[in-house]
C-alpha positions in Angstrom: -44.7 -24.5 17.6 -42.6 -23.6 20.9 -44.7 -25.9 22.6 -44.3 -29.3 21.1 -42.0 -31.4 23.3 -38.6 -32.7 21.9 -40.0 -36.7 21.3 -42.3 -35.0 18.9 -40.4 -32.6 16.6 -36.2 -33.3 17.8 -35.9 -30.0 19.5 -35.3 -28.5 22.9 -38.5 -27.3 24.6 -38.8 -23.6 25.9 -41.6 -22.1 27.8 -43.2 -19.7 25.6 -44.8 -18.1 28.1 -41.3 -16.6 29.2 -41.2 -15.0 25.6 -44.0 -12.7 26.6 -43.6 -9.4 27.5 -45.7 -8.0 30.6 -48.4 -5.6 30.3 -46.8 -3.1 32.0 -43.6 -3.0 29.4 -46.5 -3.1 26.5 -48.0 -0.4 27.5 -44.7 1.8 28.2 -43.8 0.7 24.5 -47.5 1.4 22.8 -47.0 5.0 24.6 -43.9 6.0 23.1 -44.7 4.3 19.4 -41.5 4.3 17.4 -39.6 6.9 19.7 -36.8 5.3 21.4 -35.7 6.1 24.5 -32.0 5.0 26.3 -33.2 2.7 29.4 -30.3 1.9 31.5 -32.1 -0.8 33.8 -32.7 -3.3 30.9 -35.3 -6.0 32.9 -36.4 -7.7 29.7 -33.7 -10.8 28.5 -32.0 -11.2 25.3 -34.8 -14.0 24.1 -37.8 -11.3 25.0 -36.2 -8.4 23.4 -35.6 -10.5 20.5 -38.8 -11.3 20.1 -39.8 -7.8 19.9 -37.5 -7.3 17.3 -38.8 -9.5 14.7 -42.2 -7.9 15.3 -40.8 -4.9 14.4 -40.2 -3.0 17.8 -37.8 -0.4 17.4 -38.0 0.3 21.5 -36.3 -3.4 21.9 -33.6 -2.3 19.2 -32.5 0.3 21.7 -32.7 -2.2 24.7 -31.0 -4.7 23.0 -28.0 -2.8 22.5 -27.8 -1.2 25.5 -28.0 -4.3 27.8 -25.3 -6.0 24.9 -23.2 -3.2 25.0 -20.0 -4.7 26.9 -20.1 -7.6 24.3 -20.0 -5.5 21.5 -17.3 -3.3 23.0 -14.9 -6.2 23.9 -14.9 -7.4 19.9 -14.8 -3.6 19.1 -11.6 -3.8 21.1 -10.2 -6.8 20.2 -10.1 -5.5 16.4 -8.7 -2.1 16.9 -6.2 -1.4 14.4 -6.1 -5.1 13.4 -4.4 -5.1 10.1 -3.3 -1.8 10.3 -6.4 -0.2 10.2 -7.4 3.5 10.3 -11.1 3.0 12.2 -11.6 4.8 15.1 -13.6 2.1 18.5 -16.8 4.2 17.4 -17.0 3.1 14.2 -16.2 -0.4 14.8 -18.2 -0.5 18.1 -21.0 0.9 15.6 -20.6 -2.2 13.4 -20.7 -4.1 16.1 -24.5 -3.2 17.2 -25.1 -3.2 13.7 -24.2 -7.3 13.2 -26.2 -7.7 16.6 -29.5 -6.3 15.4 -29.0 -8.5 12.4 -28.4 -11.7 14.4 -31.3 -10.3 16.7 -33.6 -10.5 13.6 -32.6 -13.9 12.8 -31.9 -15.7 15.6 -34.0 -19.0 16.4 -35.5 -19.5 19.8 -35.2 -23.5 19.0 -31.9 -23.5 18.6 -31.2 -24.3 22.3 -28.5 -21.9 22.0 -28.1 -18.1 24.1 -28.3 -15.1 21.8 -25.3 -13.7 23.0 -23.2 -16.8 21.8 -25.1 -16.8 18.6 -24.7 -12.9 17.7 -20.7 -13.1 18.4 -20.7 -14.5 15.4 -22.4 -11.7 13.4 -20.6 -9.1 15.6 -17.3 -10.2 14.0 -18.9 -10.6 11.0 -19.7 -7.3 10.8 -16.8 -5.7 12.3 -14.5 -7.8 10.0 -16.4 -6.6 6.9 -15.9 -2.9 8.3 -12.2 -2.7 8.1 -12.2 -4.5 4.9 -14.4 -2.1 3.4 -13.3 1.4 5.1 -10.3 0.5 7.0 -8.0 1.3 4.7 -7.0 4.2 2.1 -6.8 1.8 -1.0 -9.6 -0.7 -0.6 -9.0 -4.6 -1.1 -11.1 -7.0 -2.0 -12.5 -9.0 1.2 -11.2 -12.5 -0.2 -7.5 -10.7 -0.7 -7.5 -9.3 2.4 -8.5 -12.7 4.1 -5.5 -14.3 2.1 -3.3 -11.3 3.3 -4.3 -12.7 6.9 -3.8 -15.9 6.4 -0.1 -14.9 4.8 0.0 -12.8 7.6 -0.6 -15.7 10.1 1.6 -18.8 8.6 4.5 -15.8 8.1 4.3 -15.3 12.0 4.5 -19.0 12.9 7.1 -20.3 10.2 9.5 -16.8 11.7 9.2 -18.2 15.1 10.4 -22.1 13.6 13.3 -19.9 12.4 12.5 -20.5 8.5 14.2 -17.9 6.4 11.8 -15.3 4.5 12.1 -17.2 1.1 11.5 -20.6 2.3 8.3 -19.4 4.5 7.2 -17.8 1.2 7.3 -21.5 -0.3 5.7 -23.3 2.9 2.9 -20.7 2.7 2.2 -21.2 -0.6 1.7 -24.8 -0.4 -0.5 -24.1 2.6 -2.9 -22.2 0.5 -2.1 -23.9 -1.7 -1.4 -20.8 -4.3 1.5 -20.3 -6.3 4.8 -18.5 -5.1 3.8 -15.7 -7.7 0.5 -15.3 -5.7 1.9 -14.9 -2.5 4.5 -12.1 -4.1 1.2 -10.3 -5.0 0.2 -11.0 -1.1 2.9 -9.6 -0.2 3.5 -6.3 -2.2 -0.6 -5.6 -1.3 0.2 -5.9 2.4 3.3 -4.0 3.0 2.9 -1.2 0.1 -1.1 -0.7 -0.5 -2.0 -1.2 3.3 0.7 0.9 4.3 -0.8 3.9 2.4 -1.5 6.8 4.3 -4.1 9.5 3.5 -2.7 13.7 3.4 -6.2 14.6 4.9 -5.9 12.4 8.3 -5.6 14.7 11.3 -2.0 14.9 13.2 -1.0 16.5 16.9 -2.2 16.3 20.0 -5.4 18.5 19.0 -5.8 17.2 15.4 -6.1 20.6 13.5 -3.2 19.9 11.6 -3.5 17.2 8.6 -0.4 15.0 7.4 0.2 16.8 4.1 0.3 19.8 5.5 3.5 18.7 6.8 4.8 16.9 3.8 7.3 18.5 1.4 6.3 19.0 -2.6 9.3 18.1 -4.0 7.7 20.1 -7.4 7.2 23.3 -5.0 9.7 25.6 -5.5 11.2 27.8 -2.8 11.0 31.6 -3.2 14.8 32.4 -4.0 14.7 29.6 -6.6 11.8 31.0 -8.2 13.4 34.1 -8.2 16.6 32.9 -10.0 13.8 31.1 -12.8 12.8 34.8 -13.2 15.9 36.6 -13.6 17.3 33.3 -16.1 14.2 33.6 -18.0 14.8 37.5 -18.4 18.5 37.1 -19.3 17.9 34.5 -21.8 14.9 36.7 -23.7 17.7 39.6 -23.6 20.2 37.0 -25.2 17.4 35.6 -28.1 16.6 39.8 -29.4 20.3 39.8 -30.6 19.9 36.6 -33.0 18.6 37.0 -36.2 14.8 35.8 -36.0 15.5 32.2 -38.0 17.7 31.5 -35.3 15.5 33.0 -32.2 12.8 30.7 -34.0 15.3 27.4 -34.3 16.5 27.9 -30.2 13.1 28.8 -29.0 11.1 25.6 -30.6 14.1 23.2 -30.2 14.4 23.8 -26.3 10.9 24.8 -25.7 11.5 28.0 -24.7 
């Protein structure tokens, strides 16, 4: 009941009536049923496209993140290559709207709150769970790779107090209270596993070149050398006819020949 006063029920009135949409606006949504189309001019607030929402409006979806879209940019931003991550701003931005249409379909008009301060959350949220998930070429567990920020964090400030690397280990450990062997494991996740690099991701300027395309095979042999394994091979079968055949047998099976 968006009408009972605060006395009554503890909360903070709002108008209902500011909640409706206008006729007009109905009508351009009923026309177009569940096509969207990109409006640039968003007249509708957060609270009314909200609404929509959780009546199932997929036109408001589209509104929504339109008229939100410099919000979910600036966290898009903010966690670019964070941790060393591989996303591309698309794909985070793309998170982003996703955690906003979430907090859009739960957010509480009696809150007392603006949605845009309540969907940060769930912008974060989402973005966060992104890189943990697909940021990386070897994926870590999300409760590891918020203790490998954390670790992250405390190693920072103990370096700048000037601690040396095996006494921050210690500090940190009591601060997370985990043992020095946990924080070892910490460590060897963050600077070997996240480190890892995919052959397949695209190098230059242009990108039509991918990283193991430049990378040596130390098991690939060059052409001259494979030429001399020839020519060995040859002399040595020339060498085995003149043996009697008990030894050929003896050389060949003892050095696998």
């Amino acid at each position: 009941d968006f009408n009972t006063s605060e006395d009554e029920k503890g909360i903070i009135d709002i108008d209902i009536e500011n909640l409706f949409v206008d006729d007009d606006y109905e009508l351009e949504i009923n026309a177009i049923n569940d096509v969207t189309i990109i409006n640039q001019n968003i007249t509708q607030s957060n609270d009314v496209l909200c609404k929509l929402i959780q009546e199932g409006n997929t036109q408001a979806i589209q509104d929504l993140c339109v008229k939100n879209e410099n919000l979910v940019n600036k966290y898009a931003c903010a966690y670019l290559k964070m941790y060393g991550n591989t996303l591309e701003f698309e794909d985070l931005k793309q998170s982003g709207m996703i955690g906003m249409i979430k907090a859009a379909k739960k957010f509480d008009f009696q809150l007392g709150t603006s949605f845009s301060t309540y969907a940060v959350y769930w912008i974060k949220q989402s973005i966060s769970r992104e890189i943990m998930d697909h940021g990386f070429v070897v994926r870590i567990p999300v409760h590891v790779m918020e203790q490998i920020a954390k670790f992250s964090r405390l190693d920072k400030l103990y370096a700048m107090d000037g601690l040396n690397f095996a006494k921050r280990k210690e500090k940190i450990a009591e601060d997370l209270e985990l043992t020095v062997e946990k924080v070892n494991e910490i460590i060897v996740l963050r600077d070997q596993y996240l480190s890892v690099k995919s052959l397949d991701v695209p190098v230059g300027e242009e990108g039509d070149t991918t990283l193991g395309s430049l990378v040596v095979d130390s098991n690939y042999l060059l052409p001259e050398e494979s030429v001399e394994q020839i020519m060995l091979r040859n002399q040595l079968d020339e060498l085995l006819e003149d043996l009697k055949d008990r030894e050929k047998e003896i050389l060949i099976l003892r050095f696998g020949l």
